[in-house]
C-alpha positions as CSV (number, residue, x, y, z in Angstrom):
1,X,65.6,-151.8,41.8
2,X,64.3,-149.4,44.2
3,X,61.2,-147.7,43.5
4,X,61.6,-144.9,45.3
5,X,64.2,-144.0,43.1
6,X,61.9,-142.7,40.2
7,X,59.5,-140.5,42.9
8,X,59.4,-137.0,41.8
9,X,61.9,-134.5,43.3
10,X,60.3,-131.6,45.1
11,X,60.8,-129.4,42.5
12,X,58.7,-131.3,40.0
13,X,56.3,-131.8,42.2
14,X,55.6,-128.1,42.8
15,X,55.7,-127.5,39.0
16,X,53.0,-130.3,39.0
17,X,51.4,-128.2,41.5
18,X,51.6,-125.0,39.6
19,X,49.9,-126.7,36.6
20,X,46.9,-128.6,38.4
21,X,46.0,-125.0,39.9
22,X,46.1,-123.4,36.8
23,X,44.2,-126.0,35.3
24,X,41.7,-125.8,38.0
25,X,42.2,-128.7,39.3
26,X,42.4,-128.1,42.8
27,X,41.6,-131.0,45.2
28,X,45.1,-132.6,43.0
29,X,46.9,-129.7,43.3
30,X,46.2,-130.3,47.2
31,X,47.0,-134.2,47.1
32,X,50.6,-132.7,45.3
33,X,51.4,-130.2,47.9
34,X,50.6,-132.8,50.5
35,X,53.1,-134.9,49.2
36,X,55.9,-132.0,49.0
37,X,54.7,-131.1,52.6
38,X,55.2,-135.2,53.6
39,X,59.0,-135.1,52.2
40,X,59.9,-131.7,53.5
41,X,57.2,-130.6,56.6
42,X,58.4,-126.9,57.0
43,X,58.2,-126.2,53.2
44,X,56.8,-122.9,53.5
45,X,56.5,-122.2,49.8
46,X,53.9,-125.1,49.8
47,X,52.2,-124.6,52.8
48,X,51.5,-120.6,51.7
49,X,50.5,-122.4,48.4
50,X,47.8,-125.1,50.4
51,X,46.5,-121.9,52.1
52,X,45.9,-119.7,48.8
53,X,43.8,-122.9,47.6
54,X,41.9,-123.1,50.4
55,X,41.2,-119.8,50.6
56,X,40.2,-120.2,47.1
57,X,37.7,-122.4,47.5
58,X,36.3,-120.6,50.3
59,X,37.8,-121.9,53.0
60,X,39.0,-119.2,55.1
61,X,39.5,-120.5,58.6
62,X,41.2,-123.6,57.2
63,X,43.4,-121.5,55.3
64,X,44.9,-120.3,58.3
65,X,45.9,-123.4,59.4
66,X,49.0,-124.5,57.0
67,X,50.3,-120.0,57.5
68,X,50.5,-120.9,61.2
69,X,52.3,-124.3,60.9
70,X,54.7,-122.7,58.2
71,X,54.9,-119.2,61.3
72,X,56.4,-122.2,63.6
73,X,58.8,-123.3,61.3
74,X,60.9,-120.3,59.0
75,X,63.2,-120.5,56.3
76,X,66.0,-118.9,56.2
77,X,64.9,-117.1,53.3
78,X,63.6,-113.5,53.7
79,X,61.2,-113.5,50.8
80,X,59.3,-116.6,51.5
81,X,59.3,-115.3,55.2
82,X,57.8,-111.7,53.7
83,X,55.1,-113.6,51.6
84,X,54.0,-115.6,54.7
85,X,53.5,-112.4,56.8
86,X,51.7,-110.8,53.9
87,X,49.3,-113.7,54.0
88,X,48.9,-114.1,57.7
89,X,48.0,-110.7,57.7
90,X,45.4,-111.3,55.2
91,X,43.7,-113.8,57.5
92,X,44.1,-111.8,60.6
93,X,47.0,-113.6,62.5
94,X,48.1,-110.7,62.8
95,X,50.4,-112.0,66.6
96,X,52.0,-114.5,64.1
97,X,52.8,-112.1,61.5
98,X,54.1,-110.1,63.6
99,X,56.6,-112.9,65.3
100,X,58.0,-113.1,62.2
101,X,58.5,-109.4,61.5
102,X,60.5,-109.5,64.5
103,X,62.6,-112.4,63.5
104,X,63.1,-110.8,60.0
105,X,64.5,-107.1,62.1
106,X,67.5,-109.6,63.5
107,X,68.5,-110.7,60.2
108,X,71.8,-109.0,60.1
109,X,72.8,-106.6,56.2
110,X,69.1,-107.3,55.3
111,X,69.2,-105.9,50.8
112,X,67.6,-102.6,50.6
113,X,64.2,-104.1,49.0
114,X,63.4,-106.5,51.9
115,X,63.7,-103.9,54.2
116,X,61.2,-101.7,51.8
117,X,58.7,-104.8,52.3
118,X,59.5,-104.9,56.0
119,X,58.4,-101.5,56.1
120,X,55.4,-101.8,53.4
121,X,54.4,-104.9,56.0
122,X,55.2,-102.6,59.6
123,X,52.8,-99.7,57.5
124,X,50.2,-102.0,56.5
125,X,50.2,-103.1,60.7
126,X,49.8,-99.4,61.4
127,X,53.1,-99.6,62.9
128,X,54.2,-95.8,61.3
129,X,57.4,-95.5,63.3
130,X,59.4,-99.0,62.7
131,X,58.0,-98.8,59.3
132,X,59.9,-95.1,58.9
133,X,62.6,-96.6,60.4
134,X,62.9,-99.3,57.9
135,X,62.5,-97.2,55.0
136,X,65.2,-95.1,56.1
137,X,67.8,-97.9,56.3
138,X,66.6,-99.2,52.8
139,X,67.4,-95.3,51.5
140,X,71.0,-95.6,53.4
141,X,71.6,-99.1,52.2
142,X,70.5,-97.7,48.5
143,X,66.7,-98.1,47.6
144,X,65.7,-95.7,45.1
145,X,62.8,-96.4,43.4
146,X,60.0,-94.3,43.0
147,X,57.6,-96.2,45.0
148,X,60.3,-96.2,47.6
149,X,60.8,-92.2,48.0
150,X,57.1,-91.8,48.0
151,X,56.7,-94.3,51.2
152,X,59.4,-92.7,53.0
153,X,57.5,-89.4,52.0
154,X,54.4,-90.3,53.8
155,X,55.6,-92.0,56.9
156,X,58.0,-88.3,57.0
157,X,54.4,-86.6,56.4
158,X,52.5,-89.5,59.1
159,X,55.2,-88.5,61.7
160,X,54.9,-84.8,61.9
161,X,58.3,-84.2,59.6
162,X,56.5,-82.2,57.0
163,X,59.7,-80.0,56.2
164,X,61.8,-83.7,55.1
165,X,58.6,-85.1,53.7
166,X,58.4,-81.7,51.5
167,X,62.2,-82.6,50.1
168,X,61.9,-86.2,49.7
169,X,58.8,-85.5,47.2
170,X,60.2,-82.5,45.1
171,X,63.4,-84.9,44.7
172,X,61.0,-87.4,43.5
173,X,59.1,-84.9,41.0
174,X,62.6,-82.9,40.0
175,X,63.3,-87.0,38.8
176,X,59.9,-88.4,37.5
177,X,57.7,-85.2,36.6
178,X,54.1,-87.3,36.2
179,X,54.4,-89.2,39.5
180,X,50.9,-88.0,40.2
181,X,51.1,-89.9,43.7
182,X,53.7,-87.3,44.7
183,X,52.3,-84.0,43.3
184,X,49.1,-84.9,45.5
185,X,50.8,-85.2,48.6
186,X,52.9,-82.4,48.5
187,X,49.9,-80.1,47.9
188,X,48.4,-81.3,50.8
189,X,51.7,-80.7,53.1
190,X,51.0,-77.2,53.7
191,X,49.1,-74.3,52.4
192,X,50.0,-72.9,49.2
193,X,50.6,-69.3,48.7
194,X,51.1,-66.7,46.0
195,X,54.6,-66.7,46.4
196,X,55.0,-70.5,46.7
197,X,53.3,-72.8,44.5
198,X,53.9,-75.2,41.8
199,X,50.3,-73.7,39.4
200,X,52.5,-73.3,36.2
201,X,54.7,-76.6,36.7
202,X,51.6,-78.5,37.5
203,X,49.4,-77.2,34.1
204,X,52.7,-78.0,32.0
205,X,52.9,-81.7,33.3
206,X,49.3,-81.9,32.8
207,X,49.7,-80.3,29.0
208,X,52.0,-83.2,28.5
209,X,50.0,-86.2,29.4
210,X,48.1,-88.1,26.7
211,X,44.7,-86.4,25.8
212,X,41.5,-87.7,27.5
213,X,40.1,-89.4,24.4
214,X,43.6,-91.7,23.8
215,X,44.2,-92.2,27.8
216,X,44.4,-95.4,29.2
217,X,42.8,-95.8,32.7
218,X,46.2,-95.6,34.4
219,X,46.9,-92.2,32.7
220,X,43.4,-91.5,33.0
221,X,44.3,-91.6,36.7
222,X,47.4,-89.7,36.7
223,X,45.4,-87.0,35.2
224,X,43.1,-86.9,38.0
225,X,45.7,-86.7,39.8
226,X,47.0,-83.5,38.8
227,X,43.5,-81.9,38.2
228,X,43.3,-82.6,42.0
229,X,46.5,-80.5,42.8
230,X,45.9,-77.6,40.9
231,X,42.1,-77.6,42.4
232,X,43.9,-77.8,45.9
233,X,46.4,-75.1,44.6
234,X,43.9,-73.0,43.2
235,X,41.7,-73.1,46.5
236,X,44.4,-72.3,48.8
237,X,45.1,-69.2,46.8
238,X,41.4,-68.1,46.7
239,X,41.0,-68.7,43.1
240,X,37.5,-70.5,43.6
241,X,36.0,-70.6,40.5
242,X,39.2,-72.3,38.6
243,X,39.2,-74.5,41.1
244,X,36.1,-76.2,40.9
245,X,36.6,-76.6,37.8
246,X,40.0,-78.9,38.3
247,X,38.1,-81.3,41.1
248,X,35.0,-81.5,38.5
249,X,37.5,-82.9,35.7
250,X,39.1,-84.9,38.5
251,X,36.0,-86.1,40.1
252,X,34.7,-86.9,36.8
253,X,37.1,-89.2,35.8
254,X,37.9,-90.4,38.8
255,X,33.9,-91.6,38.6
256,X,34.3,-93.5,35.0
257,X,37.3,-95.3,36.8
258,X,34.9,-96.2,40.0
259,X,31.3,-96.8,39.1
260,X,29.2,-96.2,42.2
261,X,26.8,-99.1,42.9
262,X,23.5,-97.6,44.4
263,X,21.8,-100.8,44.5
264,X,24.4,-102.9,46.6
265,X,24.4,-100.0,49.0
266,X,21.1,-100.5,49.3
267,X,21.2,-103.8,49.6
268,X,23.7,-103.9,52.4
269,X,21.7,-101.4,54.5
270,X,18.6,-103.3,53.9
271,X,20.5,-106.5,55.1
272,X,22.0,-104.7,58.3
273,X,18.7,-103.6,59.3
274,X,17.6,-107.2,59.7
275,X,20.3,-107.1,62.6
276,X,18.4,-107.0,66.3
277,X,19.7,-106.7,69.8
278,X,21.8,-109.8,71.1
279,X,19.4,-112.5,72.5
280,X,20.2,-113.5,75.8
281,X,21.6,-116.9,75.1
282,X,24.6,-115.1,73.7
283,X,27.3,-114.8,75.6
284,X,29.5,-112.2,75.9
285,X,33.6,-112.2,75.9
286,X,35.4,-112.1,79.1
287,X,37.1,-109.2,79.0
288,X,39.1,-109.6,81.9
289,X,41.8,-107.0,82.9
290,X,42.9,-106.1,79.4
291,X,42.6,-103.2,77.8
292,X,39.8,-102.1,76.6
293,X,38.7,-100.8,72.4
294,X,37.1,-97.6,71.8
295,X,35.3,-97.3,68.6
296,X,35.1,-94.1,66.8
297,X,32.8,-94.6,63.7
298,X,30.9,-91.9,61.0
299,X,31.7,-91.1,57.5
300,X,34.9,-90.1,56.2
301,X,35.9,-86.5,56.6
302,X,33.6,-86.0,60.2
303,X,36.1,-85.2,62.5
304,X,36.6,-88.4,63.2
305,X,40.3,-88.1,63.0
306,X,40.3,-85.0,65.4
307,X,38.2,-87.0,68.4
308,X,41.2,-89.5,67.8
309,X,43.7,-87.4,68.4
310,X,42.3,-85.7,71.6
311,X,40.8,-89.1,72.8
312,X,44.7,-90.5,72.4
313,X,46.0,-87.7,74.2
314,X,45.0,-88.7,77.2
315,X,47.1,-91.0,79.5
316,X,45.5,-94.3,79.4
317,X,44.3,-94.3,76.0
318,X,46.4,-94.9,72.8
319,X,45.6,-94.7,69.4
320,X,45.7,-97.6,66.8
321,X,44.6,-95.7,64.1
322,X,42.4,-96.9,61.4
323,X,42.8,-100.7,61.9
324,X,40.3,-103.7,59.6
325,X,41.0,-105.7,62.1
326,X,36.9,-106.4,63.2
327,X,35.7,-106.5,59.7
328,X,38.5,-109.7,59.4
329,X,37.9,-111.1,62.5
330,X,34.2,-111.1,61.7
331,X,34.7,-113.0,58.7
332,X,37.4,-115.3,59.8
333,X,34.9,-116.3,62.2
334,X,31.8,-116.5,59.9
335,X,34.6,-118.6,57.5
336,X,33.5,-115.9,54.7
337,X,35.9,-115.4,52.4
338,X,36.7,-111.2,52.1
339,X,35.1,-110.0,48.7
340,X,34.0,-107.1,49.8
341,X,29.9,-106.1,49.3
342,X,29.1,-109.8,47.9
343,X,31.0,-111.2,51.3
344,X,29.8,-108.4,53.7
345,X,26.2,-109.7,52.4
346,X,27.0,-113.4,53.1
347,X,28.2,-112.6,56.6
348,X,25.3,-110.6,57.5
349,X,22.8,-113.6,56.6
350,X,25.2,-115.6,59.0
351,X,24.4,-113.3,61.5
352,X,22.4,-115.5,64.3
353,X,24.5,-118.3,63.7
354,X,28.3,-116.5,64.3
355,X,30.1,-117.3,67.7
356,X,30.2,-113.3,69.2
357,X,32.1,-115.3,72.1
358,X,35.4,-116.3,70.0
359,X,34.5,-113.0,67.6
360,X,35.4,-110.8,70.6
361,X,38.0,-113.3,71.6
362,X,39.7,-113.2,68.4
363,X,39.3,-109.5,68.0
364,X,40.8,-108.6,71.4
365,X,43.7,-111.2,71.2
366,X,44.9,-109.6,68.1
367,X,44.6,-106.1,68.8
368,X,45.6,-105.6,72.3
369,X,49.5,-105.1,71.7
370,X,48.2,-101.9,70.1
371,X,47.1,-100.8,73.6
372,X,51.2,-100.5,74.3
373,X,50.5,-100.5,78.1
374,X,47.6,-98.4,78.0
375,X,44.0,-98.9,79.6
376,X,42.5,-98.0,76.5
377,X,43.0,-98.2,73.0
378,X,41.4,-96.3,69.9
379,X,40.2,-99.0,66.7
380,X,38.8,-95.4,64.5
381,X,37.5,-96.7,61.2
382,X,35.0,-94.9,59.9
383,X,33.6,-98.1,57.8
384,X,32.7,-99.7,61.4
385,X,29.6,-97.8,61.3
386,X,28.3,-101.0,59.3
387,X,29.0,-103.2,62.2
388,X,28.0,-101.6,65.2
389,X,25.4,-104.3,65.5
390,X,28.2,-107.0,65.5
391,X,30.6,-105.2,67.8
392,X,27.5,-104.4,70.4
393,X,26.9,-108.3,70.7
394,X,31.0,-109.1,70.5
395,X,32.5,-106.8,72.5
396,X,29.7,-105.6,74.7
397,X,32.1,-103.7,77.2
398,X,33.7,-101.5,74.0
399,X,32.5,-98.3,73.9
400,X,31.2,-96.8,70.6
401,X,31.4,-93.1,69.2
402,X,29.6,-91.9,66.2
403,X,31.1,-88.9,65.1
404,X,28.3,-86.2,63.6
405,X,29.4,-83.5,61.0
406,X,26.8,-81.4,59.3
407,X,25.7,-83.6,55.8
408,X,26.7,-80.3,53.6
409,X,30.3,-80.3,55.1
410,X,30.7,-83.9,55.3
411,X,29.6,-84.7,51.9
412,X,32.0,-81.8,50.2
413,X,34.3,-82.6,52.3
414,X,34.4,-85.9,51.0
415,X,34.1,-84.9,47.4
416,X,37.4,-82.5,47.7
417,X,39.6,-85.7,49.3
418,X,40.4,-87.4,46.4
419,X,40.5,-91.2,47.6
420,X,42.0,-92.8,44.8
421,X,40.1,-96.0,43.6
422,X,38.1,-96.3,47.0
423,X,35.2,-95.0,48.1
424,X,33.4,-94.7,44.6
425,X,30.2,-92.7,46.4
426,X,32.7,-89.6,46.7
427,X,32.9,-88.7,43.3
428,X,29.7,-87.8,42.0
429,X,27.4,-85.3,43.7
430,X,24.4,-87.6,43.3
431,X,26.1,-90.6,44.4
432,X,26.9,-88.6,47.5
433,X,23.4,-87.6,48.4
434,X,22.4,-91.2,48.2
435,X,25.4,-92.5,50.3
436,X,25.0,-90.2,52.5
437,X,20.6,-91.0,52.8
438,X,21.9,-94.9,53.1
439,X,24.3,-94.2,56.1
440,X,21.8,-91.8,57.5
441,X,19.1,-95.1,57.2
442,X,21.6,-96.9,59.0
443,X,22.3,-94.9,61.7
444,X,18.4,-94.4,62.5
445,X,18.1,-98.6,62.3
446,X,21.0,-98.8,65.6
447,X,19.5,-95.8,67.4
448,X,16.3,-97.3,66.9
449,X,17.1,-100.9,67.4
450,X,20.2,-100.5,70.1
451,X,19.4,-98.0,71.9
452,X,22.7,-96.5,73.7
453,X,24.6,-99.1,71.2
454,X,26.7,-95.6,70.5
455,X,27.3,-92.4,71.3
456,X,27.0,-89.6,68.9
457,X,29.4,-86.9,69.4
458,X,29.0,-83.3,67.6
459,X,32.0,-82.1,65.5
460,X,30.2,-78.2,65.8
461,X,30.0,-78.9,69.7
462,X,33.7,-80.4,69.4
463,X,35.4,-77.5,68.5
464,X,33.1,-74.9,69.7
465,X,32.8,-76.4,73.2
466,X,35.7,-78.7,73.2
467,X,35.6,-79.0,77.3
468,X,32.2,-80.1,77.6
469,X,31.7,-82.2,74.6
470,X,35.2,-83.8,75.6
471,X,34.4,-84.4,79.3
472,X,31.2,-86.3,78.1
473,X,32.6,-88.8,75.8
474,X,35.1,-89.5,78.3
475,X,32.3,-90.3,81.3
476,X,31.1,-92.4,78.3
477,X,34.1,-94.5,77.8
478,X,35.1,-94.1,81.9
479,X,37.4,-91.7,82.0
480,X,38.1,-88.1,83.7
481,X,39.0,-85.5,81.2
482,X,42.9,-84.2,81.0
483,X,44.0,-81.2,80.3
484,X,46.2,-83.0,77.0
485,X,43.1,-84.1,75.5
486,X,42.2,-80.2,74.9
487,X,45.4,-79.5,73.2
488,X,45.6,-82.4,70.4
489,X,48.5,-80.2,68.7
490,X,50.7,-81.3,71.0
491,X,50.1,-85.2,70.7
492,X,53.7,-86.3,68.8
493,X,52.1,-89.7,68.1
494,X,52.2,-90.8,64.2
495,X,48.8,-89.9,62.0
496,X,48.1,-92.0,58.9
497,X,45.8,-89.9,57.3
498,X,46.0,-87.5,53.8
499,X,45.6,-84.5,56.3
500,X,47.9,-85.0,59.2
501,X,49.3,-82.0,58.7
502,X,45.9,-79.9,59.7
503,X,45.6,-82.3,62.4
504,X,48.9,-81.4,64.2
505,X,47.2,-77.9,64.7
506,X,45.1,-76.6,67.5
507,X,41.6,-77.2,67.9
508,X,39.6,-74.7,65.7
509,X,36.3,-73.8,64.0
510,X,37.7,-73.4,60.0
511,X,35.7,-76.5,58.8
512,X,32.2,-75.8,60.3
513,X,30.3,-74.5,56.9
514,X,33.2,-74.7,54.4
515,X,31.2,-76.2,51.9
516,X,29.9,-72.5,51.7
517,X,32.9,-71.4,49.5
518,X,31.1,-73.5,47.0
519,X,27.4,-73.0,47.4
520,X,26.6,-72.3,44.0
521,X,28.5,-75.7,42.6
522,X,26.8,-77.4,45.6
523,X,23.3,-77.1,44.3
524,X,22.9,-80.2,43.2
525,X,24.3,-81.8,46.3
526,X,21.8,-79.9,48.5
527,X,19.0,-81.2,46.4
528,X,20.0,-84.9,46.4
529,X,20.3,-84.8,50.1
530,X,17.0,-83.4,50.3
531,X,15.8,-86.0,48.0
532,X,17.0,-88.5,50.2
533,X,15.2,-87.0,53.4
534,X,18.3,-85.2,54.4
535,X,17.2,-82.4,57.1
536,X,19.8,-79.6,56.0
């Protein structure tokens, strides 16, 4: 009798699989997806399973490997294809993601949900306008869940169509009433007036949500939510006092959801600081004829956003918008697993021993399609203030701009944006002061250690003196100033950012001292910044 004929099928195999990883037993769940992968060699399923191991044990170049085989070889079957792009983009194969993407847009009478995740995939690229495009066909072909309107919503709101973003989200609210998601965004379409506001609907919902003593943390946050709203609908309508009192109640529960860690931040600084100039034995990219990144790089809520927009307007330089893509890179090439502080900290101590030569290569062959022709193209993360001491030794050639808003307007500024369950530092006064000392510790370290590493750029000088300032940071990056990049209003280019609409308007001076409105409230900001040797 033939042997063979009692192997395991491939089926029982992966169910073998399934129960060795679960087990922890992960070096034989390998050995049993090698075998499945021996039988059958484009098994995707398998391969994205190999990789999730890998990854798990903190392999994170190697787990590459089996998602690029399995990019050469697709199913037929859109949802293994989706999770495979979902991975890829994880480990910044972000060309071979895409290429698949692109396969998936030919499949002909594609179900309304996989072109939802086609779009949630084209969004998570940056790609705003197929991923609207998407999301539209999956609302024709009949997607209609929740989660659905409000991406279609915010790709409307992204693109400039405020007036069909504004419908989309009062359909969604007329339906599900404590979609807090919804009621934040539609606030922050447009100013809210006496004669057009949602006040009363918006303390009702809130009156019906589970007291604060018996919520959960997901109603917790839906609660926040909707204190947010009203403090954005009581601002607009000058009813000042009220609202700090909302974005207190917010902010305060917004900070038992997401402790602040003062210690790691510290820790992280501390660690950056031990970064130097590049020695001379490293050698920089070749950057050949390609285009070129431009960094933009500060805190949240400095204007960043505007120097993007007028930067982008301009003829040779696009915009990719607020793009991980150096922070991945940086670990993919440091083979650091992504856990955020505790990884950022392993890659720094790999510091003098990561290849800046394939970093830069990596980072540019992945990015550059975002160029779409251009000379230039705009990478504007805030974040990458942390690794302007990796870029500088990367991509040498890339300029860098710091953008520089007075610590009183940047810090409320922050405090009013409601980030969900990011940025922790943003929703305690205190922790605000002290994030903002740590970044301003930072800062002094490049100036101080890389002198000309970046170029700070003044959000006052920007929009009081938009000519000058602008002509500078162009001669910075290589360029002559255009007469576009003085009238960002005009730029019709998607914006993914909570306050695209204000960003569509015409340069002007509103958010120099805003924080003002709120001086008294603000005391205790003003004293933690001093604290932390914050010249105000």
């Amino acid at each position: 009798m033939n042997n063979a004929s009692f192997a395991p099928d491939i089926e029982s195999l992966r169910q073998q699989a399934t129960a060795l990883r679960e087990s922890g037993r992960l070096e034989a769940a390998l050995d049993t997806l090698d075998a499945i992968i021996s039988r059958s060699p484009g098994d995707t399923q398998a391969l994205i399973e190999v990789a999730d191991i890998l990854f798990q044990q903190g392999h994170f170049q190697a787990s590459s490997r089996p998602l690029l085989f399995a990019a050469g070889r697709l199913p037929r079957n859109a949802p293994l294809i989706l999770a495979l792009v979902e991975h890829l983009i994880a480990r910044g194969e972000i060309l071979a993601a895409r290429a698949c993407l692109a396969l998936l847009d030919q499949a002909p009478d594609a179900p309304p949900e996989v072109l939802v995740a086609q779009a949630q995939l084209r969004f998570a690229l940056g790609e705003i306008e197929p991923a609207l495009m998407l999301v539209s066909r999956a609302i024709e072909a009949g997607a209609d869940a929740m989660e659905d309107l409000h991406l279609h919503a915010m790709l409307l709101q992204f693109s400039g169509r405020i007036d069909e973003a504004t419908a989309v989200l009062e359909r969604c609210l007329d339906r599900w009433p404590t979609f807090g998601d919804a009621a934040m965004v539609l606030v922050n379409l447009r100013r809210q007036k006496p004669e057009d506001h949602r006040l009363e609907w918006l303390d009702t919902q809130l009156a019906q949500l589970p007291a604060e003593a018996t919520a959960d943390a997901e109603q917790s946050f839906v609660r926040a939510e909707f204190e947010y709203a009203r403090f954005k609908t009581l601002d607009d309508l000058g009813r000042h006092d009220e609202a700090w009192e909302a974005l207190a109640r917010c902010n305060a529960r917004m900070a038992k959801l997401n402790a602040y860690d003062a210690e790691t931040e510290e820790a992280i600084v501390s660690a950056l600081a031990g970064i130097t100039p590049a020695s001379p034995e490293i050698e920089p990219v070749a950057h050949g004829n390609g285009p070129t990144p431009i960094f933009i790089v500060g805190l949240p809520r400095s204007g960043t956003t505007l120097l993007d927009r007028m930067l982008s307007s301009h003829s040779q330089v696009s915009s990719a918008g607020e793009i991980i893509e150096f922070w991945r890179q940086l670990h993919w090439v440091a083979d650091v697993v992504p856990s955020k502080s505790a990884g950022l900290l392993k890659v720094i101590g790999k510091a003098d021993r990561i290849d800046y030569r394939l970093l830069g290569q990596r980072y540019l062959n992945q990015t550059r399609w975002r160029a779409g022709g251009r000379a230039f193209y705009i990478d504007k993360l805030p974040a990458n203030i942390q690794m302007v001491g990796f870029i500088r030794r990367a991509l040498p050639h890339a300029p860098i701009l710091h953008m520089v808003r007075d610590p009183m307007d940047t810090c409320f500024s922050n405090f009013k944006a409601m980030f969900g369950n990011v940025s922790a530092y943003s929703y305690d006064l205190s922790a605000l002061g002290h994030h903002y000392g740590q970044y301003a510790r930072l800062v002094r370290h490049w100036h101080d250690a890389m002198p000309g590493a970046m170029l700070d750029v003044s959000y006052s000088a920007l929009v009081q003196d938009p000519a000058a300032t602008l002509q500078a940071v162009l001669g910075h990056c290589g360029l002559a100033i255009e007469d576009a990049c003085l009238n960002p209003e005009r730029n019709a280019s998607p914006v993914a950012t909570p306050s695209s609409p204000q960003v569509r308007e015409s340069i002007h001076r509103r958010g120099i001292g805003q924080w003002r409105t709120y001086e008294r409230q603000l005391v205790p900001l003003r004293l933690a910044l001093e604290a932390h040797g914050i010249a105000l």
